[in-house]
PyMOL commands that place a pseudoatom at each C-alpha (Angstrom):
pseudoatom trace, name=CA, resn=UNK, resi=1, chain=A, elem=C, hetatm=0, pos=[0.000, 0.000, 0.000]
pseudoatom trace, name=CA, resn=UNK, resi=2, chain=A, elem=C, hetatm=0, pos=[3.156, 2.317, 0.894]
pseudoatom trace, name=CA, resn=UNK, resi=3, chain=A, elem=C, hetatm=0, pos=[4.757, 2.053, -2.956]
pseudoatom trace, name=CA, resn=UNK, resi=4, chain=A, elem=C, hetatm=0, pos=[1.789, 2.900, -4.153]
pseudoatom trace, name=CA, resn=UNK, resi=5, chain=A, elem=C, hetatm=0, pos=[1.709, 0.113, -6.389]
pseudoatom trace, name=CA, resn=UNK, resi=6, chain=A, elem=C, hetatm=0, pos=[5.024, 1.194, -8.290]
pseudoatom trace, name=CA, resn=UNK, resi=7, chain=A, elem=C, hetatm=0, pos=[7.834, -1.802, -8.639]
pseudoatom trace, name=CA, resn=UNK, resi=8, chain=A, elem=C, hetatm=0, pos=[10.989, 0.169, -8.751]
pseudoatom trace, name=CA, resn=UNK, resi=9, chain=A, elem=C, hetatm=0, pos=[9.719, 1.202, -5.011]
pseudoatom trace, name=CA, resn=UNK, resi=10, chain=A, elem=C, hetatm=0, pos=[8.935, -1.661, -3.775]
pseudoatom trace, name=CA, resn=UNK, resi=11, chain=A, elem=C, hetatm=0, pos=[12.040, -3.691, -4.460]
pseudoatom trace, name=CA, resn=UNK, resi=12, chain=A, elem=C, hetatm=0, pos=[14.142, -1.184, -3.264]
pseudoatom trace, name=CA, resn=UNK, resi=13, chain=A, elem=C, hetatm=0, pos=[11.840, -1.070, 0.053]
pseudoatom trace, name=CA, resn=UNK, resi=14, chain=A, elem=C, hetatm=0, pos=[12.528, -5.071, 0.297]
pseudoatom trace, name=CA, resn=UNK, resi=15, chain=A, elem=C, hetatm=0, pos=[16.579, -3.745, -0.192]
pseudoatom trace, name=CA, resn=UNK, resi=16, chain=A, elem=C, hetatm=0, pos=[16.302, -1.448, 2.494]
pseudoatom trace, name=CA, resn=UNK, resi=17, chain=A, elem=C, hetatm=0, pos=[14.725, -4.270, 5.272]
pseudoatom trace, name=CA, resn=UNK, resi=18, chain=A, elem=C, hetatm=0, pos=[16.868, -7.125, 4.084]
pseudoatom trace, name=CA, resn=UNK, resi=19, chain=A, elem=C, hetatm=0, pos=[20.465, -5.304, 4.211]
pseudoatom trace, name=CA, resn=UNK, resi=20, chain=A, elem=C, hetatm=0, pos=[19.025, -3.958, 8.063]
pseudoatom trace, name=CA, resn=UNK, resi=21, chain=A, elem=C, hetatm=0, pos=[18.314, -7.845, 8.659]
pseudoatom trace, name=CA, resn=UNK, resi=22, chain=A, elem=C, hetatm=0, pos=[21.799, -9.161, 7.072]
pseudoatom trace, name=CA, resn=UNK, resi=23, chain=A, elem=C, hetatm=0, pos=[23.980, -6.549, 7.655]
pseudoatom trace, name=CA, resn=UNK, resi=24, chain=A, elem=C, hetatm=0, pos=[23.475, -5.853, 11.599]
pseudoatom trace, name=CA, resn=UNK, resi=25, chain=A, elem=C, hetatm=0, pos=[24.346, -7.633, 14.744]
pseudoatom trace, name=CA, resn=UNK, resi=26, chain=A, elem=C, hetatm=0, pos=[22.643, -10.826, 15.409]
pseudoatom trace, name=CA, resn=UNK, resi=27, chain=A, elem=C, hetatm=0, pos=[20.194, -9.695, 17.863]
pseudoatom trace, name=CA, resn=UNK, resi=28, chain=A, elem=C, hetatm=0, pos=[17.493, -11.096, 19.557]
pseudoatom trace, name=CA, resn=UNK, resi=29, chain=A, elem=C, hetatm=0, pos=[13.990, -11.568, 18.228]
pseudoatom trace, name=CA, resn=UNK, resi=30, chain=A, elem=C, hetatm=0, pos=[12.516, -8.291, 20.117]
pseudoatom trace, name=CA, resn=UNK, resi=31, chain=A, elem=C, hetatm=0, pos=[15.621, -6.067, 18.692]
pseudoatom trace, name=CA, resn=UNK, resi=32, chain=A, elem=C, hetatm=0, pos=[15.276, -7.231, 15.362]
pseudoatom trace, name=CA, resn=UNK, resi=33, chain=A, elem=C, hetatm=0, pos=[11.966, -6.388, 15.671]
pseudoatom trace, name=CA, resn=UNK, resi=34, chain=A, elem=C, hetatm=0, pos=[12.356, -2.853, 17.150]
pseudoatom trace, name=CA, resn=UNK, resi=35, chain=A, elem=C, hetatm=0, pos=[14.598, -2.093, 14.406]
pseudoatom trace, name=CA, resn=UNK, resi=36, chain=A, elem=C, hetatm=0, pos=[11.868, -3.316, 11.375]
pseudoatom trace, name=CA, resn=UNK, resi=37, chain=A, elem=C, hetatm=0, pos=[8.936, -1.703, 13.330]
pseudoatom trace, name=CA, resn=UNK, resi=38, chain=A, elem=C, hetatm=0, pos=[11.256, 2.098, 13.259]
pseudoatom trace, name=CA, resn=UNK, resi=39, chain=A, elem=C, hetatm=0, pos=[11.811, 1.133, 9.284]
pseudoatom trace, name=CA, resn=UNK, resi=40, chain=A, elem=C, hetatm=0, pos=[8.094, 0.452, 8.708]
pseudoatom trace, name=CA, resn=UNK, resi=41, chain=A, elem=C, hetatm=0, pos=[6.872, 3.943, 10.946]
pseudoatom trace, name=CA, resn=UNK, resi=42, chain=A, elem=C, hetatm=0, pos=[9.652, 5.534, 8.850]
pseudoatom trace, name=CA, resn=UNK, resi=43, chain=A, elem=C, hetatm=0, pos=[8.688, 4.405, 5.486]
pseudoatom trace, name=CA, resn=UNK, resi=44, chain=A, elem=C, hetatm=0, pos=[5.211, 5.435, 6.165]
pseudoatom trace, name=CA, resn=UNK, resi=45, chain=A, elem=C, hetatm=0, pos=[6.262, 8.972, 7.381]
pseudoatom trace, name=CA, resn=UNK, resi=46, chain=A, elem=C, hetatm=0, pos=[8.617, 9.783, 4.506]
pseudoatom trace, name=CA, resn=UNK, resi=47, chain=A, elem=C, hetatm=0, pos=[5.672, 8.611, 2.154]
pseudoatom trace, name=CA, resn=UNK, resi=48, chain=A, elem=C, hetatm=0, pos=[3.030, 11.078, 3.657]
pseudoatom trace, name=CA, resn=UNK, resi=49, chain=A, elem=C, hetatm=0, pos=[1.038, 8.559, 5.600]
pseudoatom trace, name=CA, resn=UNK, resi=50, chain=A, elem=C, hetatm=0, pos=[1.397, 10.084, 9.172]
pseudoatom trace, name=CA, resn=UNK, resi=51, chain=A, elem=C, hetatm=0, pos=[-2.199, 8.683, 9.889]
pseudoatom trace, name=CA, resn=UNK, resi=52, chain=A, elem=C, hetatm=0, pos=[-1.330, 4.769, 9.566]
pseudoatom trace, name=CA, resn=UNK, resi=53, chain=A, elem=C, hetatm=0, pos=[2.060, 5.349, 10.479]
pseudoatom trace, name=CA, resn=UNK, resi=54, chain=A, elem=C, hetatm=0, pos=[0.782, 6.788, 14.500]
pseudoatom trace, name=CA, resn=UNK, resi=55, chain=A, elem=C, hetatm=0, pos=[-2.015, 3.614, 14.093]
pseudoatom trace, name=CA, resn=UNK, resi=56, chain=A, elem=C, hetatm=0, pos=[0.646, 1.431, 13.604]
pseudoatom trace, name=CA, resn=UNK, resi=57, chain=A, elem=C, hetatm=0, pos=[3.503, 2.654, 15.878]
pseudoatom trace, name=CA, resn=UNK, resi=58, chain=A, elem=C, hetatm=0, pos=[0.780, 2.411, 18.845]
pseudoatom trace, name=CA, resn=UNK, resi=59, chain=A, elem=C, hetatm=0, pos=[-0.560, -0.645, 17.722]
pseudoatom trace, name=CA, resn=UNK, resi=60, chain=A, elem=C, hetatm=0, pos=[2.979, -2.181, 17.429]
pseudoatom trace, name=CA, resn=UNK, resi=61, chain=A, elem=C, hetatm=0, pos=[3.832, -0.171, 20.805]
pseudoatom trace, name=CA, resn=UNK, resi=62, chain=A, elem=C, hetatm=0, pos=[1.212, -1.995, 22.829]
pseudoatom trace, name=CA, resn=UNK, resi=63, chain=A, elem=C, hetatm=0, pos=[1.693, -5.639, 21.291]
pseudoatom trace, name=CA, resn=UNK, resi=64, chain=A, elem=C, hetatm=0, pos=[5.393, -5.117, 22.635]
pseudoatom trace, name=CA, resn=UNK, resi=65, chain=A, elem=C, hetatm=0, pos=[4.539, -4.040, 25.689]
pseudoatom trace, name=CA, resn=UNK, resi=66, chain=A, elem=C, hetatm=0, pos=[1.580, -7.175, 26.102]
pseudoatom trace, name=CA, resn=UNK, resi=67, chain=A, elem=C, hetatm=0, pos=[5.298, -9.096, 24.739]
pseudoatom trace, name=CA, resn=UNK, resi=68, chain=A, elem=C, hetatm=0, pos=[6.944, -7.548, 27.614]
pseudoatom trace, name=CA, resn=UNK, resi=69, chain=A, elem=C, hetatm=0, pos=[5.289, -8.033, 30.376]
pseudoatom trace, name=CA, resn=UNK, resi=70, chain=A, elem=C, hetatm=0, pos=[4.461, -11.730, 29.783]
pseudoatom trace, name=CA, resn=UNK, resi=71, chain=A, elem=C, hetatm=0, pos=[7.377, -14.576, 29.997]
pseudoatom trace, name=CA, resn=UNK, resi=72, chain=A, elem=C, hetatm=0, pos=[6.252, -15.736, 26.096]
pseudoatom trace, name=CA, resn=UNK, resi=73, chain=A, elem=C, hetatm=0, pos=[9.266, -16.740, 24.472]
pseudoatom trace, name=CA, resn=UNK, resi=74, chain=A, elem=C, hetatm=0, pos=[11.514, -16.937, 27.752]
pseudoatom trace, name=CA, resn=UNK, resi=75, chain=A, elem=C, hetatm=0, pos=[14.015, -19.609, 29.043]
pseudoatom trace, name=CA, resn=UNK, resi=76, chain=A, elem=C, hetatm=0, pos=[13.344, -20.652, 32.449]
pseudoatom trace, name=CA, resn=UNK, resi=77, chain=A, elem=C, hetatm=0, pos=[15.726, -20.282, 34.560]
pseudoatom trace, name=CA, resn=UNK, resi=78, chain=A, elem=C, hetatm=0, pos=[15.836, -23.782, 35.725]
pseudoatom trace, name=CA, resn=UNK, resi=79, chain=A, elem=C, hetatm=0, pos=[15.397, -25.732, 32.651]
pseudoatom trace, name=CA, resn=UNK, resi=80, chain=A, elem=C, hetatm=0, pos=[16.590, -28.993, 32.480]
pseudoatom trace, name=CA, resn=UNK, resi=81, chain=A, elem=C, hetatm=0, pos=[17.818, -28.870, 28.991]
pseudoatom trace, name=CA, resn=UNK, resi=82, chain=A, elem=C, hetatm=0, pos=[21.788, -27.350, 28.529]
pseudoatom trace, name=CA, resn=UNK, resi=83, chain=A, elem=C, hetatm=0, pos=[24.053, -26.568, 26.175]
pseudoatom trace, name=CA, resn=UNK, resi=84, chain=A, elem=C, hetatm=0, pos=[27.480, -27.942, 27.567]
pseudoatom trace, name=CA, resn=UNK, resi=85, chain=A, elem=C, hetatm=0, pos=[31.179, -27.057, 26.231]
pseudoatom trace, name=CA, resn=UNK, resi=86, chain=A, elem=C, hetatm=0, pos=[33.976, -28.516, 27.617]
pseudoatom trace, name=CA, resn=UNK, resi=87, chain=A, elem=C, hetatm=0, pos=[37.623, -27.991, 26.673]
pseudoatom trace, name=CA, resn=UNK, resi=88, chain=A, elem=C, hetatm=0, pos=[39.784, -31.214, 27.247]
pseudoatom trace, name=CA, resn=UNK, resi=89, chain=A, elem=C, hetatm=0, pos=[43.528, -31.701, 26.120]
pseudoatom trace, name=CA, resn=UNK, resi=90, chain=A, elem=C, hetatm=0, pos=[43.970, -33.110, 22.378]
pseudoatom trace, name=CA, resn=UNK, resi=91, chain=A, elem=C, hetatm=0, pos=[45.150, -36.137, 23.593]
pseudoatom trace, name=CA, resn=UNK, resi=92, chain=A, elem=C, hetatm=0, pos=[42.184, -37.142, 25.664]
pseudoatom trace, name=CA, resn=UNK, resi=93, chain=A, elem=C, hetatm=0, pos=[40.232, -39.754, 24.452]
pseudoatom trace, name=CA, resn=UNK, resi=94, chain=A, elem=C, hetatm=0, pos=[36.608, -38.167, 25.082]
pseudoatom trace, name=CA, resn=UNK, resi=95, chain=A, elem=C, hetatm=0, pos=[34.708, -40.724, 22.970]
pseudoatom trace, name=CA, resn=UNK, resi=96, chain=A, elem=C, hetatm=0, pos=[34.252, -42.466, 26.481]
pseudoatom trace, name=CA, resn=UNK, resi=97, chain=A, elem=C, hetatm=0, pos=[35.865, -40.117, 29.437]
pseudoatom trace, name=CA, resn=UNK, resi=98, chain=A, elem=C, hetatm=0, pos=[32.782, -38.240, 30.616]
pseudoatom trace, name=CA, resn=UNK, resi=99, chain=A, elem=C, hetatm=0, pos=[30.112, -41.647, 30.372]
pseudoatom trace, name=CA, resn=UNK, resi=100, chain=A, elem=C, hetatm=0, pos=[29.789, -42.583, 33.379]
pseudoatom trace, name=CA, resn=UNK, resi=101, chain=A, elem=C, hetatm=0, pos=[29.445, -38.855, 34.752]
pseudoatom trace, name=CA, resn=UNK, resi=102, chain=A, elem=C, hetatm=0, pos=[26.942, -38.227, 32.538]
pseudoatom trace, name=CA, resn=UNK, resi=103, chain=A, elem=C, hetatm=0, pos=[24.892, -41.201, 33.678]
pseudoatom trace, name=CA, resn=UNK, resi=104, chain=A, elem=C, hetatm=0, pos=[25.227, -40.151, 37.267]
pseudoatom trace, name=CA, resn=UNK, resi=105, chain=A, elem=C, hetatm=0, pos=[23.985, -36.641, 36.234]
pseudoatom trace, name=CA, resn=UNK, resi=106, chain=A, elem=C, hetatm=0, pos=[21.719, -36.364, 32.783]
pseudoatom trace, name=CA, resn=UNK, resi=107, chain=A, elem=C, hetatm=0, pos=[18.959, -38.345, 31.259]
pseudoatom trace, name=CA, resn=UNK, resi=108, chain=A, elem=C, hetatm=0, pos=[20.491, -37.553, 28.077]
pseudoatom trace, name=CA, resn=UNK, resi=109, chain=A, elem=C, hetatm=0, pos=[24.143, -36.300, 26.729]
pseudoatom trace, name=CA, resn=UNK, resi=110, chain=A, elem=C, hetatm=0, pos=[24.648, -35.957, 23.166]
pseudoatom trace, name=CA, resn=UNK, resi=111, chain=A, elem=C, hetatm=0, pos=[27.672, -34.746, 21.313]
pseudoatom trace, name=CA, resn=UNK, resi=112, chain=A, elem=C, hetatm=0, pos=[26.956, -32.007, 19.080]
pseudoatom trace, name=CA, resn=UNK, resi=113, chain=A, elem=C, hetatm=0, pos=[30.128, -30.536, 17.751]
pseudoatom trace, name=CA, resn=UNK, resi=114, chain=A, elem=C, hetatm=0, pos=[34.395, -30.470, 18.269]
pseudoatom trace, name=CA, resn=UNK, resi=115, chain=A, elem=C, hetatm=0, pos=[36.005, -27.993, 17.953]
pseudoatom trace, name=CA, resn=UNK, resi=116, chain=A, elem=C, hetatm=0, pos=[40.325, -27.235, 17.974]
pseudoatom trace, name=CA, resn=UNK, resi=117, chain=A, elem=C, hetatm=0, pos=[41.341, -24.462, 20.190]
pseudoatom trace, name=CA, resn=UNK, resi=118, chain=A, elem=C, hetatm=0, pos=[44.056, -22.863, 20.691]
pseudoatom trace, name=CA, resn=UNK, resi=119, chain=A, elem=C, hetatm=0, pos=[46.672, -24.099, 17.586]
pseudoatom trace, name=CA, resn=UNK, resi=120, chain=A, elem=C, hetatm=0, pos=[45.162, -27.511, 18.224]
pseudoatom trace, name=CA, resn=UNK, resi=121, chain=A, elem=C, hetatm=0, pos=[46.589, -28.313, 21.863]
pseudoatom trace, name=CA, resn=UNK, resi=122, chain=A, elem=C, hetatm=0, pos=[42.714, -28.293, 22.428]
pseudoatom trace, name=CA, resn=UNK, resi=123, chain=A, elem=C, hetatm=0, pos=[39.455, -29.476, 21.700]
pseudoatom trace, name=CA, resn=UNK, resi=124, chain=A, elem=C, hetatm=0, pos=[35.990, -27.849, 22.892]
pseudoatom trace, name=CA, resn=UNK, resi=125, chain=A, elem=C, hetatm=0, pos=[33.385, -30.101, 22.877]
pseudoatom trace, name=CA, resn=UNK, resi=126, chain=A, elem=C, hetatm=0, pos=[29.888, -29.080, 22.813]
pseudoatom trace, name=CA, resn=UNK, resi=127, chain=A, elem=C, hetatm=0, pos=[27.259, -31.729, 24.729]
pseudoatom trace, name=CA, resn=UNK, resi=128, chain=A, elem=C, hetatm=0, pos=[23.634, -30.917, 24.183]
pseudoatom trace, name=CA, resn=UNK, resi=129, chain=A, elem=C, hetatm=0, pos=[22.673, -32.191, 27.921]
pseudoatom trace, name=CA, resn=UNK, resi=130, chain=A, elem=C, hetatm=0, pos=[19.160, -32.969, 29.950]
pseudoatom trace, name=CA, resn=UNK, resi=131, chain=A, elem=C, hetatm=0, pos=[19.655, -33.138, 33.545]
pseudoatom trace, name=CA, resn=UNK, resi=132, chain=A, elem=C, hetatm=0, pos=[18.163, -35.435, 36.086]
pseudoatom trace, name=CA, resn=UNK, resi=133, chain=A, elem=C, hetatm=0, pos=[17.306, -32.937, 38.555]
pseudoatom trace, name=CA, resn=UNK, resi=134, chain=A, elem=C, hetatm=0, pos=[17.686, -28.914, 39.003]
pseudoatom trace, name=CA, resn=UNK, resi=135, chain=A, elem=C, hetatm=0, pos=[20.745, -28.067, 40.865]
pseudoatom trace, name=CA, resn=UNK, resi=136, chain=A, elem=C, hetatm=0, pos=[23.316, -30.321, 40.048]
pseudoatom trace, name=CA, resn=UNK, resi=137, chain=A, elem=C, hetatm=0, pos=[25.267, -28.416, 37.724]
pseudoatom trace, name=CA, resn=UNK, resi=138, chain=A, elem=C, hetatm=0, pos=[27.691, -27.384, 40.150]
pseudoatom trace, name=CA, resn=UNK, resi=139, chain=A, elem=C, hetatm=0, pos=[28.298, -31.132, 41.644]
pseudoatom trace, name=CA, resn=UNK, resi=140, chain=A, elem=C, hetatm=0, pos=[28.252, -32.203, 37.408]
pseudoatom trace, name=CA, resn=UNK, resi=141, chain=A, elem=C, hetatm=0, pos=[31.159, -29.731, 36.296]
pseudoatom trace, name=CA, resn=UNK, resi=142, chain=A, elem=C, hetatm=0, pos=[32.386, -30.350, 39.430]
pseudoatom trace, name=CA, resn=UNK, resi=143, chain=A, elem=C, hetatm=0, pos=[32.917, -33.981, 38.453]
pseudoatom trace, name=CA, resn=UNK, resi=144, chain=A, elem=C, hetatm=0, pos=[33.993, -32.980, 34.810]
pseudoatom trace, name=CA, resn=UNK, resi=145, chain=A, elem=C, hetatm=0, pos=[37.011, -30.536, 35.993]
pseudoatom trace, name=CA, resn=UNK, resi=146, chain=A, elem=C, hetatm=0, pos=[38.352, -33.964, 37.375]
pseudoatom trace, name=CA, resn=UNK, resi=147, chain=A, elem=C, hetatm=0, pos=[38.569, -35.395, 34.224]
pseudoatom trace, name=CA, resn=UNK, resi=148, chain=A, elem=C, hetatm=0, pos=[39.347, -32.471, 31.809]
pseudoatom trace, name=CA, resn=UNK, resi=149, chain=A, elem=C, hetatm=0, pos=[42.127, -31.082, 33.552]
pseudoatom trace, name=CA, resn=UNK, resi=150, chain=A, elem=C, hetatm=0, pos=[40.589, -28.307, 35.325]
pseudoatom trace, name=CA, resn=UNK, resi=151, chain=A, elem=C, hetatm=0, pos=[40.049, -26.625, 31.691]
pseudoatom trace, name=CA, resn=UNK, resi=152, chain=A, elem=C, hetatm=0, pos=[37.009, -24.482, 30.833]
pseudoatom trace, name=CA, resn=UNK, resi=153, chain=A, elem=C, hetatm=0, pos=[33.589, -25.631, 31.024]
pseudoatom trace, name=CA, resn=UNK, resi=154, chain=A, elem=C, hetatm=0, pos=[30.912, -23.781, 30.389]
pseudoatom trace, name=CA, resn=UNK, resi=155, chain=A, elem=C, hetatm=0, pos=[27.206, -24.694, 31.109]
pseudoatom trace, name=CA, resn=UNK, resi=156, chain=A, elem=C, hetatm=0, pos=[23.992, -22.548, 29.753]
pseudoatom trace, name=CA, resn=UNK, resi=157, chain=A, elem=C, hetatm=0, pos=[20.428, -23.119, 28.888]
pseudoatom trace, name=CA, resn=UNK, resi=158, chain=A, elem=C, hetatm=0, pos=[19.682, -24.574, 25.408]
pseudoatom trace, name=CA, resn=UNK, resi=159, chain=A, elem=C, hetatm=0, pos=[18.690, -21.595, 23.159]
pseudoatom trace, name=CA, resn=UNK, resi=160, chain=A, elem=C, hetatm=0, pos=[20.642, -18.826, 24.608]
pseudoatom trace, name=CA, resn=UNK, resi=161, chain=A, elem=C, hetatm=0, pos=[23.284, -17.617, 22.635]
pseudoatom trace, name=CA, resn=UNK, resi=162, chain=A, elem=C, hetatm=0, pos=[26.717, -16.292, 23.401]
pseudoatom trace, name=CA, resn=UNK, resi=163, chain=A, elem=C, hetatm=0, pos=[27.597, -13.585, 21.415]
pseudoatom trace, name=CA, resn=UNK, resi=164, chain=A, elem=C, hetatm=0, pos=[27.001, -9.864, 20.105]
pseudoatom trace, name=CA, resn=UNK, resi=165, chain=A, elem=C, hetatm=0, pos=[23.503, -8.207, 20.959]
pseudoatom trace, name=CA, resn=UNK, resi=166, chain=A, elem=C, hetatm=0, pos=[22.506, -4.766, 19.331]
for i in range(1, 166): cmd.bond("trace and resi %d" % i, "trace and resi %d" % (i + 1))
show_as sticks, trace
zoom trace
């Protein structure tokens, strides 16, 4: 409705939103859509429409704040389901060293990914994990620093990213 039905506008309109999308940060859901919800007010301003674009910054305004103040979309806290990466030595069998650990701790322990570290002296292993019970991740790495060496392990729930935000 914006490009007024003309093609040259439109397509560069679909430009503009995917080089924002592509070209930025990885961000979270909510910041990606902050940024496409100040290109769509924007586009509507520029083109005259200051009617739809107030409708629609409102509109958008209180769906994000309904977004807000519910937990839709949110990790709890103390979800069984990790993300586990542990660094061990390259000469470490790990095929087999952390088995019997995980069976005292996790319903579940998958191997996800290796990865070489530091000029190859080390591998990271990433362990897609579902725990037993909440509140054994301390007594689990504790048990896993044994074995690896006392080299970094790092624990967090399944979804959450490490990484830069916006």
């Amino acid at each position: 409705m914006m490009v007024s039905g003309s093609i040259g506008t439109g397509i560069a309109v679909a430009g503009t939103f995917s080089l924002v999308r592509f070209r930025s940060i990885p961000g979270t859901a909510r910041e990606i859509g902050a940024i496409f919800l100040a290109m769509a007010v924007g586009l509507a301003c520029g083109m005259g429409y200051l009617g739809f674009a107030a409708i629609f910054a409102v509109v958008m305004g209180i769906v994000t704040l309904i977004y807000n103040l519910t937990s839709l979309g949110e990790h709890s806290a103390d979800s069984l389901d990790k993300v586990l990466r542990i660094t061990v030595p390259e000469d470490l069998e790990y095929g087999a060293a952390f088995g019997d650990v995980f069976s005292r701790y996790t319903t579940q322990a998958n191997l996800i990914g290796v990865k070489t570290t530091n000029l190859g002296s080390l591998n990271r292993l990433t362990y897609s994990v579902r725990l037993k019970e909440a509140g054994t991740e301390k007594a689990l790495i504790d048990d896993l620093r044994v074995r690896n060496g006392n080299l970094e392990i790092n624990m967090m729930v399944r979804g959450a990213e490490e990484g830069e935000t916006l």
